[in-house]
PyMOL Python script that loads the backbone (N, CA, C, O; Angstrom):
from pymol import cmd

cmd.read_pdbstr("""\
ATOM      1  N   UNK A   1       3.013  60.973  43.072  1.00  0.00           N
ATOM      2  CA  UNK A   1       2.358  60.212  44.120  1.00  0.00           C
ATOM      3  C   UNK A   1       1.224  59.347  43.589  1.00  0.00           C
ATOM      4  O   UNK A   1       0.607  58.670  44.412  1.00  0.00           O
ATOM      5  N   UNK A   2       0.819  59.284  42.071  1.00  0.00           N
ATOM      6  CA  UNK A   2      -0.266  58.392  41.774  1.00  0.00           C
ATOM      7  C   UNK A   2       0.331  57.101  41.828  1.00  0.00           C
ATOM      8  O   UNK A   2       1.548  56.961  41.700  1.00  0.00           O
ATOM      9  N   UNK A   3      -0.694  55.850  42.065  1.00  0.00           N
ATOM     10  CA  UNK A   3      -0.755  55.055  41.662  1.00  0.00           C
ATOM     11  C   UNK A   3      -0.222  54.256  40.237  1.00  0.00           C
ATOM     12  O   UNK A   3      -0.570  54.949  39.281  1.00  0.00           O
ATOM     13  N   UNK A   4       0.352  53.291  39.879  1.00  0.00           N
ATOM     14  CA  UNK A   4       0.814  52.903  38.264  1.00  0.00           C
ATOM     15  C   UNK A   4      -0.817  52.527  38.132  1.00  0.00           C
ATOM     16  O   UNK A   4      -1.153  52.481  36.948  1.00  0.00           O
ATOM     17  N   UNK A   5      -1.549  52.339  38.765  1.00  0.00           N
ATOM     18  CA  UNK A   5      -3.058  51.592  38.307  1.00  0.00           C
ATOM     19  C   UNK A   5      -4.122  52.156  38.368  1.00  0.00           C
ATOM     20  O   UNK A   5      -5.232  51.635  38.263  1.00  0.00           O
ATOM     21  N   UNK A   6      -3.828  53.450  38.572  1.00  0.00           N
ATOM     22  CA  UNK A   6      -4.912  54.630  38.346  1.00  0.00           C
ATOM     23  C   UNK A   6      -4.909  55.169  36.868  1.00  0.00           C
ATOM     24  O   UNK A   6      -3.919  55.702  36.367  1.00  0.00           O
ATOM     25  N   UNK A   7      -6.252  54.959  36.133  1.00  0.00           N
ATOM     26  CA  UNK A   7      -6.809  54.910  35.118  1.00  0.00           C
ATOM     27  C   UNK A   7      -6.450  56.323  34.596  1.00  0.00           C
ATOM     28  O   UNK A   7      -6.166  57.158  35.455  1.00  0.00           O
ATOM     29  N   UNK A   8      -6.419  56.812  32.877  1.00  0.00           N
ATOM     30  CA  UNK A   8      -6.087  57.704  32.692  1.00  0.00           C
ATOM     31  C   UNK A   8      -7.434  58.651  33.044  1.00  0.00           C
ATOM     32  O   UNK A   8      -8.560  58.170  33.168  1.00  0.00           O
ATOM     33  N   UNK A   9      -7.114  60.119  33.187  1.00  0.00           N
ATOM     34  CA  UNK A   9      -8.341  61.036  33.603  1.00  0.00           C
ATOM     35  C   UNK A   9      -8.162  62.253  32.513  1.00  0.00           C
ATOM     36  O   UNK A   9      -7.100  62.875  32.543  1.00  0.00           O
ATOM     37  N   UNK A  10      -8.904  62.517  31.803  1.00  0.00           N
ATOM     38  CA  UNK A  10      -9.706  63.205  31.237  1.00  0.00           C
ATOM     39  C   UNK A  10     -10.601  64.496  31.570  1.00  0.00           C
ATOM     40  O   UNK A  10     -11.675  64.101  32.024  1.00  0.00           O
ATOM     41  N   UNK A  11     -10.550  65.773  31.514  1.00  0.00           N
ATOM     42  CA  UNK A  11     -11.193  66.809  31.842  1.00  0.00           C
ATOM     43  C   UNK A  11     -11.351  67.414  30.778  1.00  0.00           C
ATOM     44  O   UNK A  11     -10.351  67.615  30.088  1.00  0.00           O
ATOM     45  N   UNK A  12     -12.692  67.898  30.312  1.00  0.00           N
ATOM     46  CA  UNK A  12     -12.872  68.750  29.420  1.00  0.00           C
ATOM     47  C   UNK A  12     -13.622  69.682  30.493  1.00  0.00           C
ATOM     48  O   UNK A  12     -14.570  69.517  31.261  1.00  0.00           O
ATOM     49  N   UNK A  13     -12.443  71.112  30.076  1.00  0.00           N
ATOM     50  CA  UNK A  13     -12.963  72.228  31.103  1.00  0.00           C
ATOM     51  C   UNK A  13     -13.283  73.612  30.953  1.00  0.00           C
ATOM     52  O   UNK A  13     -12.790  73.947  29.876  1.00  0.00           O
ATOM     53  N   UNK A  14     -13.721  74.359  31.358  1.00  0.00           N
ATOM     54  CA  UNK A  14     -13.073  76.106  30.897  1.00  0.00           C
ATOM     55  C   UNK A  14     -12.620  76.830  31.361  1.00  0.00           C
ATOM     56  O   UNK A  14     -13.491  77.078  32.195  1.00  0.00           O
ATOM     57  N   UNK A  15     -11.790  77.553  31.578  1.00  0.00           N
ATOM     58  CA  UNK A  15     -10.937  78.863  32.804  1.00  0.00           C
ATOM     59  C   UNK A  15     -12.067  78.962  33.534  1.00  0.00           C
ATOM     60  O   UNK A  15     -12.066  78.216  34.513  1.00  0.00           O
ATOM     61  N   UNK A  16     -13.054  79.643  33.393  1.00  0.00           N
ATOM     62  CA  UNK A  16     -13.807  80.228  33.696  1.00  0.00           C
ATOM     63  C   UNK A  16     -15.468  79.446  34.784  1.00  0.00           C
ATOM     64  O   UNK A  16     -16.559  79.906  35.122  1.00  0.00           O
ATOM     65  N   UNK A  17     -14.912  78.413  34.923  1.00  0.00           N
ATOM     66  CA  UNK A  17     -16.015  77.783  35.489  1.00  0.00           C
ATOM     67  C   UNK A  17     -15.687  76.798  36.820  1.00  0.00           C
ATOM     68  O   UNK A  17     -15.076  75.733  36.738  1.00  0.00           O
ATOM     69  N   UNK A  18     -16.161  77.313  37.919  1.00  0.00           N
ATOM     70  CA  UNK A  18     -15.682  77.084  39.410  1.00  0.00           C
ATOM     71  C   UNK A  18     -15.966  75.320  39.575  1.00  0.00           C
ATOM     72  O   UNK A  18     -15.079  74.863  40.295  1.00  0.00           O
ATOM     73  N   UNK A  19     -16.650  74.554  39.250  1.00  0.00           N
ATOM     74  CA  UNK A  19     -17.087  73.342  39.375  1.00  0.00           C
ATOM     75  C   UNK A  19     -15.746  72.352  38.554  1.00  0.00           C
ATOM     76  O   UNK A  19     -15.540  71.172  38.835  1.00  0.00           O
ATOM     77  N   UNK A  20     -15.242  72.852  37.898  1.00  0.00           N
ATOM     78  CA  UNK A  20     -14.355  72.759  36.615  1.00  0.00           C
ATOM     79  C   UNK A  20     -12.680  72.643  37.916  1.00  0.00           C
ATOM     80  O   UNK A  20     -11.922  71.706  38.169  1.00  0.00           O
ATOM     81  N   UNK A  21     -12.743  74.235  38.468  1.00  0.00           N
ATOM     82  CA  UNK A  21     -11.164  74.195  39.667  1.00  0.00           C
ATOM     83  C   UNK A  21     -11.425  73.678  40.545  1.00  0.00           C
ATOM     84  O   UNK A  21     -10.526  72.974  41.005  1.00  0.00           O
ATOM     85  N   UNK A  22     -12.637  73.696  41.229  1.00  0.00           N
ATOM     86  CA  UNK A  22     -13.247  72.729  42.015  1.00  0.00           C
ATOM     87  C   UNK A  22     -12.519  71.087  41.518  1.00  0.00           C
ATOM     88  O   UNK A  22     -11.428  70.925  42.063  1.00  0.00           O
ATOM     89  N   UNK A  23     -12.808  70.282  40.900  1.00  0.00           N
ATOM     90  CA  UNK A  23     -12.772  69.704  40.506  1.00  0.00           C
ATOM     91  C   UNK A  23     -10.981  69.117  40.108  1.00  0.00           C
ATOM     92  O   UNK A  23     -10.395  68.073  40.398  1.00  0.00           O
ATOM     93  N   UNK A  24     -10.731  69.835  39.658  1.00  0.00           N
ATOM     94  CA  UNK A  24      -9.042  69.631  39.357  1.00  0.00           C
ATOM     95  C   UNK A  24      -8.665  69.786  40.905  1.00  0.00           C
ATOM     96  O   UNK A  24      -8.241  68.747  41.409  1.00  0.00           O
ATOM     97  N   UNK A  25      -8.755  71.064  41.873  1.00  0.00           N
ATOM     98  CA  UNK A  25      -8.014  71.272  42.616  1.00  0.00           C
ATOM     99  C   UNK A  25      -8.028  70.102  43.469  1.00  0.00           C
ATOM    100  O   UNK A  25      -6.956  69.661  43.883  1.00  0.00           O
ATOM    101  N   UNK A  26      -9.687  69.268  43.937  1.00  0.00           N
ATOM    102  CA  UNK A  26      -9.631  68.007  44.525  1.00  0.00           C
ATOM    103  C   UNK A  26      -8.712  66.830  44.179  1.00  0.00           C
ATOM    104  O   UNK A  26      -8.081  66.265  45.072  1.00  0.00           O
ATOM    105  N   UNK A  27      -8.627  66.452  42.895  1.00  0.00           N
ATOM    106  CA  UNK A  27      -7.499  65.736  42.394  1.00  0.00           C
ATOM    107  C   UNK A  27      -6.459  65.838  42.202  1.00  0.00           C
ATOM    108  O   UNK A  27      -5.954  64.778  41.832  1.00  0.00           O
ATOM    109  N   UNK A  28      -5.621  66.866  42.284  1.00  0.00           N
ATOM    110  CA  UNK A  28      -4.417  67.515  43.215  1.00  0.00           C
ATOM    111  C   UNK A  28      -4.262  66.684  44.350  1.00  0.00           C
ATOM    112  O   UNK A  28      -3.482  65.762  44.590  1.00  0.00           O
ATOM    113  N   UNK A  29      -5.264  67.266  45.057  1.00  0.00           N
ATOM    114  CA  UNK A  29      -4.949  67.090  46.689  1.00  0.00           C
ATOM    115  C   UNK A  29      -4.949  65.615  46.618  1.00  0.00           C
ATOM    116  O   UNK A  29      -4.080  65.079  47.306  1.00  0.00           O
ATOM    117  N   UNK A  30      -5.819  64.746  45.863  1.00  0.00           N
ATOM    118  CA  UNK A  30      -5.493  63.320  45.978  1.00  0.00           C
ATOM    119  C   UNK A  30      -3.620  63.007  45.319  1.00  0.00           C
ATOM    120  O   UNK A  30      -2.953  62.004  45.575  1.00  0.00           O
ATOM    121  N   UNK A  31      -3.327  63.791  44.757  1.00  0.00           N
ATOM    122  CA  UNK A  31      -2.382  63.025  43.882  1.00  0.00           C
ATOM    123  C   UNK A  31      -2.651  62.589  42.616  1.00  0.00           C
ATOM    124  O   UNK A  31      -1.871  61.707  42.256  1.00  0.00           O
ATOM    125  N   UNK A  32      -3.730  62.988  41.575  1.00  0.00           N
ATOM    126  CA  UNK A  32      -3.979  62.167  40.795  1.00  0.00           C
ATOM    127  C   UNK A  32      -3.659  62.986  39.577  1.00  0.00           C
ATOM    128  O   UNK A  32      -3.972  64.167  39.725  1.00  0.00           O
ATOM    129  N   UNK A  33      -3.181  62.723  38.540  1.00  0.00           N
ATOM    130  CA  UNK A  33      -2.979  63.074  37.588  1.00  0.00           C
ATOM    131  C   UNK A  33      -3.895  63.044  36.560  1.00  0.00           C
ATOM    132  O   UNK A  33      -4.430  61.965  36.306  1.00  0.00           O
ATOM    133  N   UNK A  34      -4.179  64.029  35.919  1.00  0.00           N
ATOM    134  CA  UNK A  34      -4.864  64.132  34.923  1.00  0.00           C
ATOM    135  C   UNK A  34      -4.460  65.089  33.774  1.00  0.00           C
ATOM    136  O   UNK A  34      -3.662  66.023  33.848  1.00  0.00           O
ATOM    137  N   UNK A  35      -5.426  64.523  32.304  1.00  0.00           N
ATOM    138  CA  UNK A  35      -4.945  65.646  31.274  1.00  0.00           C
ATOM    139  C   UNK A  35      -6.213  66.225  30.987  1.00  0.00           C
ATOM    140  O   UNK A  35      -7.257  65.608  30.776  1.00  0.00           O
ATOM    141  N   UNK A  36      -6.066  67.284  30.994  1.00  0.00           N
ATOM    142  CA  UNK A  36      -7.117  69.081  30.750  1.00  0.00           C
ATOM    143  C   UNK A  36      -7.591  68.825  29.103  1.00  0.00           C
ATOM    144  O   UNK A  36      -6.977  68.106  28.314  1.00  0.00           O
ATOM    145  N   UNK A  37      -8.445  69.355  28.897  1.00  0.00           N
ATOM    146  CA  UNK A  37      -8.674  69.813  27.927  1.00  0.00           C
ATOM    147  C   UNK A  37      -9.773  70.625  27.201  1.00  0.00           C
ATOM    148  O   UNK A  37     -10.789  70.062  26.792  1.00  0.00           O
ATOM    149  N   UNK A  38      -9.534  72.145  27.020  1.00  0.00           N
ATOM    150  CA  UNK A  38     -10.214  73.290  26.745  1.00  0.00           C
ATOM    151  C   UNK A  38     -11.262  73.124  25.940  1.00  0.00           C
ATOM    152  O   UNK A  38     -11.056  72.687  24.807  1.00  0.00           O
ATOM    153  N   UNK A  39     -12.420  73.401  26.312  1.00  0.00           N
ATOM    154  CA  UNK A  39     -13.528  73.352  25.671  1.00  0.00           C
ATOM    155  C   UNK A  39     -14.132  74.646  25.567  1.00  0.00           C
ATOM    156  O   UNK A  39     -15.352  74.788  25.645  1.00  0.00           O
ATOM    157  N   UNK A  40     -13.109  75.867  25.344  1.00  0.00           N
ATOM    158  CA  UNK A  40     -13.195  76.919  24.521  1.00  0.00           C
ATOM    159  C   UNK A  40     -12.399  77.048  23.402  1.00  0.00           C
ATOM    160  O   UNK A  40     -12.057  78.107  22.876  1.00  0.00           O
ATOM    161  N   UNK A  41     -12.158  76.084  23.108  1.00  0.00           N
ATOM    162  CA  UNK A  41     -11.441  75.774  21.947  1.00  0.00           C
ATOM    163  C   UNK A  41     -12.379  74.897  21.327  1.00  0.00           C
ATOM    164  O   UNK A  41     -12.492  73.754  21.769  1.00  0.00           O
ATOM    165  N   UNK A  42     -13.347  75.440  19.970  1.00  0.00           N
ATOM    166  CA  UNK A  42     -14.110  74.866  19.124  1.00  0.00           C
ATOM    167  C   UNK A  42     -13.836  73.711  18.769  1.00  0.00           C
ATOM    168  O   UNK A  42     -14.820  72.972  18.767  1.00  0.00           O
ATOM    169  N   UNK A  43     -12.852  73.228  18.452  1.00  0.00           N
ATOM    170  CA  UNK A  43     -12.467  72.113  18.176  1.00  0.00           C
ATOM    171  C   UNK A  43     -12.243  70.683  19.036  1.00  0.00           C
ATOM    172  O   UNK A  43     -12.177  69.519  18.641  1.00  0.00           O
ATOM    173  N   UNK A  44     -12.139  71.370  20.609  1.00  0.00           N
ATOM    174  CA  UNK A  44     -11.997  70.669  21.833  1.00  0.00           C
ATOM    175  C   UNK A  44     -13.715  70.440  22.007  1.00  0.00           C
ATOM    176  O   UNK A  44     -14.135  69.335  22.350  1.00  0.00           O
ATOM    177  N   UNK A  45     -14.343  71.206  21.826  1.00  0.00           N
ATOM    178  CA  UNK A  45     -16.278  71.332  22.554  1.00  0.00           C
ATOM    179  C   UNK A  45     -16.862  70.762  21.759  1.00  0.00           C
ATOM    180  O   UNK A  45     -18.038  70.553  22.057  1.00  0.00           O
ATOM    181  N   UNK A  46     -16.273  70.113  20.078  1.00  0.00           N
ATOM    182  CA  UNK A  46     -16.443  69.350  19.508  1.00  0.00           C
ATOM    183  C   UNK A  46     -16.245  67.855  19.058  1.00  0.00           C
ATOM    184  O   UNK A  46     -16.866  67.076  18.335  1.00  0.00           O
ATOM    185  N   UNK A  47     -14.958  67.803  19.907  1.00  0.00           N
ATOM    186  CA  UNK A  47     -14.634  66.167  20.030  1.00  0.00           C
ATOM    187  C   UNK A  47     -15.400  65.655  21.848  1.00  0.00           C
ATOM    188  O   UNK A  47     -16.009  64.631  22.156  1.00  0.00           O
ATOM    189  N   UNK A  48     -15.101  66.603  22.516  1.00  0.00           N
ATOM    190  CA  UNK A  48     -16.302  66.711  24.026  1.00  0.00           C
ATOM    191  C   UNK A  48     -17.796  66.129  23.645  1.00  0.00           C
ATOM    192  O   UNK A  48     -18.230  65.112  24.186  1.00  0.00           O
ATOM    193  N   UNK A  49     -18.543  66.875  22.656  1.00  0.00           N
ATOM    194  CA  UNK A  49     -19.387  66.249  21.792  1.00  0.00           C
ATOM    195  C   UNK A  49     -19.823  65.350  21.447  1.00  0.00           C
ATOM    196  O   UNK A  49     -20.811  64.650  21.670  1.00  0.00           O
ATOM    197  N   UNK A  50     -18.893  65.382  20.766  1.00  0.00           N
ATOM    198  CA  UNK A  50     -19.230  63.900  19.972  1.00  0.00           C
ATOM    199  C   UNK A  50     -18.650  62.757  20.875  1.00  0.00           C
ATOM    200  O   UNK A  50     -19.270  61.733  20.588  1.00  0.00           O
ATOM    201  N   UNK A  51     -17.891  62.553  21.667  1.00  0.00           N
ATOM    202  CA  UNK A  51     -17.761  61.510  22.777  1.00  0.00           C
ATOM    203  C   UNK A  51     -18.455  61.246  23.994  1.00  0.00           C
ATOM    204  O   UNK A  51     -18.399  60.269  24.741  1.00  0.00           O
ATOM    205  N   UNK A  52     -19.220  62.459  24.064  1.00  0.00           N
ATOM    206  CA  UNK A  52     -19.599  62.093  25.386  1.00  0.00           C
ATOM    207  C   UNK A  52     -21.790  62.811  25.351  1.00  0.00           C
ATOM    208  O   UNK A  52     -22.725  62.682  26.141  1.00  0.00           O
ATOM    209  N   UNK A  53     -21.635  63.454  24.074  1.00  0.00           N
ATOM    210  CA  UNK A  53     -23.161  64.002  23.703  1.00  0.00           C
ATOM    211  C   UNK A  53     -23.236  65.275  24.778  1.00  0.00           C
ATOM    212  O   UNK A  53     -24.122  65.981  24.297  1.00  0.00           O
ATOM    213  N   UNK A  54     -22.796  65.869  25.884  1.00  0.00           N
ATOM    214  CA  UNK A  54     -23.279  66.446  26.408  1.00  0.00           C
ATOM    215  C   UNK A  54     -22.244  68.140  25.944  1.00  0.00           C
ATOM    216  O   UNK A  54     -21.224  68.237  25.261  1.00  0.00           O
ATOM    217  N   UNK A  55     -22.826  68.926  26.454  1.00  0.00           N
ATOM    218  CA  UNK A  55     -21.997  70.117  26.301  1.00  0.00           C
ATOM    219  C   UNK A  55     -22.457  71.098  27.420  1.00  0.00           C
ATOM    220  O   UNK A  55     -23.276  72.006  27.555  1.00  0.00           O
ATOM    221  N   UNK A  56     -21.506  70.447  28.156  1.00  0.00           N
ATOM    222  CA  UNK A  56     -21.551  71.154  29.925  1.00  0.00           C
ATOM    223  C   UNK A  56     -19.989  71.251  30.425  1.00  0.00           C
ATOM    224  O   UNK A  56     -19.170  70.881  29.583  1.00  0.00           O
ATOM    225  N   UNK A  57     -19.605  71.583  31.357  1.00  0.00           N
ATOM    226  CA  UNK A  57     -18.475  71.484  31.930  1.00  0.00           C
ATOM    227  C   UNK A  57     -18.283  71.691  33.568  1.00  0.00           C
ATOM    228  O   UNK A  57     -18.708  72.653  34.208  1.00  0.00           O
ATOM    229  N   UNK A  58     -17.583  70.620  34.063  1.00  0.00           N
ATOM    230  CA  UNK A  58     -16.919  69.990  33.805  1.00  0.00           C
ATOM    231  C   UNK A  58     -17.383  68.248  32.894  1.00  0.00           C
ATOM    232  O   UNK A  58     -18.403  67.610  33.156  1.00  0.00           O
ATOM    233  N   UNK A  59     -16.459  67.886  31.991  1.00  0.00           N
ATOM    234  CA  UNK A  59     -17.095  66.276  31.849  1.00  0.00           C
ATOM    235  C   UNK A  59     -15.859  65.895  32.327  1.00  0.00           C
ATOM    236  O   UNK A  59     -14.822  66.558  32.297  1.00  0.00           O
ATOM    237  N   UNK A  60     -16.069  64.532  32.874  1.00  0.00           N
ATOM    238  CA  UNK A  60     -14.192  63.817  33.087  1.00  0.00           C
ATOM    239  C   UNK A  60     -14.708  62.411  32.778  1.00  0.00           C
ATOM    240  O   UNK A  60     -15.807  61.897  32.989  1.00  0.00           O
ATOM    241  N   UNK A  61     -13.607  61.950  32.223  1.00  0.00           N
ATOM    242  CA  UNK A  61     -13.872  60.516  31.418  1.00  0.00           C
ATOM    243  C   UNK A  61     -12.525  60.200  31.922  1.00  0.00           C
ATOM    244  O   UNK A  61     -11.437  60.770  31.836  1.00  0.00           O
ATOM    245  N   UNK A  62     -13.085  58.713  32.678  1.00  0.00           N
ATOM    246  CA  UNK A  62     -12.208  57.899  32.991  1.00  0.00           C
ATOM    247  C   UNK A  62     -12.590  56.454  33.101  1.00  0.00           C
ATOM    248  O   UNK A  62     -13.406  55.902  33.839  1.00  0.00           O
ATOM    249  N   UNK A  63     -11.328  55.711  31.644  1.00  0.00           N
ATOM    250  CA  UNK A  63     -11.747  54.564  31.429  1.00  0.00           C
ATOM    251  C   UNK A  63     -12.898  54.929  29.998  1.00  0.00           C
ATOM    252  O   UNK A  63     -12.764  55.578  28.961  1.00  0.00           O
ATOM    253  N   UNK A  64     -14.162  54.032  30.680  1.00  0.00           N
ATOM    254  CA  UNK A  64     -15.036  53.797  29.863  1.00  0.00           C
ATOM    255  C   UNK A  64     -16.497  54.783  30.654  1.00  0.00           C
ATOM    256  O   UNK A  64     -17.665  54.793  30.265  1.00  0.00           O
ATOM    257  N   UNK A  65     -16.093  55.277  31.442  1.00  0.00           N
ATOM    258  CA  UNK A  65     -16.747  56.371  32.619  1.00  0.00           C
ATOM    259  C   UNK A  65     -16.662  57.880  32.163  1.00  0.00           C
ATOM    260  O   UNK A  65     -15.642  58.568  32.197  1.00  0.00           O
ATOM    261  N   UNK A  66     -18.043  58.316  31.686  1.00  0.00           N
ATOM    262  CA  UNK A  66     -18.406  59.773  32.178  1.00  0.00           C
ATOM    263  C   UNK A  66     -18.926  60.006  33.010  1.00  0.00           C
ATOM    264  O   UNK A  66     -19.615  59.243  33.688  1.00  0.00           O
ATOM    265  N   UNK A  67     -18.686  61.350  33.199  1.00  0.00           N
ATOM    266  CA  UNK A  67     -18.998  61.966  34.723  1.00  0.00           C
ATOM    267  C   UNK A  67     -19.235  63.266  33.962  1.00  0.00           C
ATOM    268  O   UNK A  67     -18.460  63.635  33.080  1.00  0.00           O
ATOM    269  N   UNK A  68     -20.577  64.118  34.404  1.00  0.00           N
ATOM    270  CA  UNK A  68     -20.552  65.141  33.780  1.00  0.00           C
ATOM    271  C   UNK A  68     -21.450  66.213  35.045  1.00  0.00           C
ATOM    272  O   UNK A  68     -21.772  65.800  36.159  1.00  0.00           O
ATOM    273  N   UNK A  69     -21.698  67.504  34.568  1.00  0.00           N
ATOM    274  CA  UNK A  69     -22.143  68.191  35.561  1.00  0.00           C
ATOM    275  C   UNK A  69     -21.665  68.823  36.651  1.00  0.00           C
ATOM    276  O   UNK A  69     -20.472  69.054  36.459  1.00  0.00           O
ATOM    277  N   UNK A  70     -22.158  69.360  38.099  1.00  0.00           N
ATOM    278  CA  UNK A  70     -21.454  69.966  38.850  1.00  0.00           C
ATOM    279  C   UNK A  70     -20.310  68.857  39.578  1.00  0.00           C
ATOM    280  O   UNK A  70     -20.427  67.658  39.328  1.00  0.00           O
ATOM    281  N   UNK A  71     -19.178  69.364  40.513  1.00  0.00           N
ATOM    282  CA  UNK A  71     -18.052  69.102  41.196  1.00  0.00           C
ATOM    283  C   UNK A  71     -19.269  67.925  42.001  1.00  0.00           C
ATOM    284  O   UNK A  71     -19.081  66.732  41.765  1.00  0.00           O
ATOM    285  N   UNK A  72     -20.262  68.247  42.761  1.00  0.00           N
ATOM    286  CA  UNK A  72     -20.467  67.755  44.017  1.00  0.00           C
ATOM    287  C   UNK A  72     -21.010  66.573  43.667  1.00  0.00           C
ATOM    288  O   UNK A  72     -20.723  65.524  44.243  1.00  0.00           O
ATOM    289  N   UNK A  73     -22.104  66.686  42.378  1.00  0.00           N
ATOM    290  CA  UNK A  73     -22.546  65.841  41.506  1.00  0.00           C
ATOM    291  C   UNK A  73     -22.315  64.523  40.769  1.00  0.00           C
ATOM    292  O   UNK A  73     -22.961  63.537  40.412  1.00  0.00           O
ATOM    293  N   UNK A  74     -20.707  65.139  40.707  1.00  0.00           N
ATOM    294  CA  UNK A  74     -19.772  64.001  39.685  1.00  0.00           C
ATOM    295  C   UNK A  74     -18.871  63.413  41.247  1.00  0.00           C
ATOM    296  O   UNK A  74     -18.537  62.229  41.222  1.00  0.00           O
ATOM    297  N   UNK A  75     -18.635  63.945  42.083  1.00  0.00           N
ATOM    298  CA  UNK A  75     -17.513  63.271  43.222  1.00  0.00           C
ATOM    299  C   UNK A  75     -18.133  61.809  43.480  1.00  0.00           C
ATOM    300  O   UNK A  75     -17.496  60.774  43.285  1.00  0.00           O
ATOM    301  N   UNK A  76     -19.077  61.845  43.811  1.00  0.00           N
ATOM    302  CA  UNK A  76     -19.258  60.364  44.332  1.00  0.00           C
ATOM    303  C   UNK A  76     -18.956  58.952  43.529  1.00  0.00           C
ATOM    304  O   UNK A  76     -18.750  57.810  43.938  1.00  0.00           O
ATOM    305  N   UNK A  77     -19.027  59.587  42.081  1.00  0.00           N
ATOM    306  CA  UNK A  77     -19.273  58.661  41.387  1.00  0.00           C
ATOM    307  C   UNK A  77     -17.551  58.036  41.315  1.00  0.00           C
ATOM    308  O   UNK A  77     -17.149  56.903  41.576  1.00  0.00           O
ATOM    309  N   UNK A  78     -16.538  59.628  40.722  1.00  0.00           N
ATOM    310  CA  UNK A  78     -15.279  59.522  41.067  1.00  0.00           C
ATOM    311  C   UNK A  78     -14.382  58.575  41.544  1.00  0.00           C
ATOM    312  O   UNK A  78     -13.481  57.828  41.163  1.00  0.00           O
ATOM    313  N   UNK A  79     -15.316  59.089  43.049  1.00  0.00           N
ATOM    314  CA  UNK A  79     -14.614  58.533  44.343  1.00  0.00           C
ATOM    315  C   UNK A  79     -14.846  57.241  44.217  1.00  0.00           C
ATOM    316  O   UNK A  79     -14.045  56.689  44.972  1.00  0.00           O
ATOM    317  N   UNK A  80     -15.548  56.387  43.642  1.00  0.00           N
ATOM    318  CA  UNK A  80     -16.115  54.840  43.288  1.00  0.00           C
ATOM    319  C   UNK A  80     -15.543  54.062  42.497  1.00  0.00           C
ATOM    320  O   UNK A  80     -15.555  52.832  42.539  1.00  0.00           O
ATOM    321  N   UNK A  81     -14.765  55.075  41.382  1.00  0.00           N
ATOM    322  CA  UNK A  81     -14.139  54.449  40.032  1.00  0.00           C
ATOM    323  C   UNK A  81     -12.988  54.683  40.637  1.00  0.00           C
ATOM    324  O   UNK A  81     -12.491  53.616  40.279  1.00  0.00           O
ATOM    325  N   UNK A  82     -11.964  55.284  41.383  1.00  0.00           N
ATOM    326  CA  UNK A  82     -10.872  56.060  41.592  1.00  0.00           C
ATOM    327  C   UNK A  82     -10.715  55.286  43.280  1.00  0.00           C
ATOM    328  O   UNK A  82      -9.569  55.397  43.713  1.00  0.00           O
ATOM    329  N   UNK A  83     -11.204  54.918  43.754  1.00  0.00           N
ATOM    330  CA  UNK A  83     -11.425  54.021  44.921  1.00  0.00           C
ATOM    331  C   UNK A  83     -11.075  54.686  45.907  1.00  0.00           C
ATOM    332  O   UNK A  83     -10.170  54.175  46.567  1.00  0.00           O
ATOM    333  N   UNK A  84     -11.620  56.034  46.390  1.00  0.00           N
ATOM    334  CA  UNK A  84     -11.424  56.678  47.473  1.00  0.00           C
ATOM    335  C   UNK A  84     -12.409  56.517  48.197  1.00  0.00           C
ATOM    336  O   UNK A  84     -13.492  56.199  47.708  1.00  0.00           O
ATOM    337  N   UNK A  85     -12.218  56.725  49.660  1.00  0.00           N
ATOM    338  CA  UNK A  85     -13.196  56.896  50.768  1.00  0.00           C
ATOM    339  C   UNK A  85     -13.437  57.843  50.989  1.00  0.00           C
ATOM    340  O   UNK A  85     -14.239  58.081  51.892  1.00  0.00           O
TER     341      UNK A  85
END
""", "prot")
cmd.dss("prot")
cmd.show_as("cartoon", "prot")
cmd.util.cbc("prot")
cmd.orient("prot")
């Protein structure tokens, strides 16, 4: 159900962190596709790092756009780049 012109999405996340399913489960419900990627995996919390400087979770990078911090925190901005109401 996505869009061909919806930008690729990016999650660096951890099992374990509610802002993180929060976060995916909303973009579900839009339809939007995204690719995960574990930042309990040393090697993942290190390219997270070095792309984006922060070491929090959730980050989602889309485009040329970070978004980092809690679910409620990062939605608006989302919803702006991703063109939801």
């Amino acid at each position: 159900m996505t869009q061909a012109n919806t930008p690729h999405i990016l999650i660096y996340s951890t099992p374990a962190c509610p802002d993180c399913r929060a976060l995916k489960a909303w973009l579900s419900q839009h339809g939007i596709a995204f690719e995960e990627r574990d930042l309990t995996d040393p090697k993942i919390s290190a390219e997270a790092k070095s792309r984006t400087g922060v070491r929090v979770a959730p980050i989602t990078i889309i485009g040329n756009e970070v978004f980092y911090g809690t679910f409620a925190s990062q939605k608006p901005g989302l919803m702006k780049v991703l063109g939801l109401q």
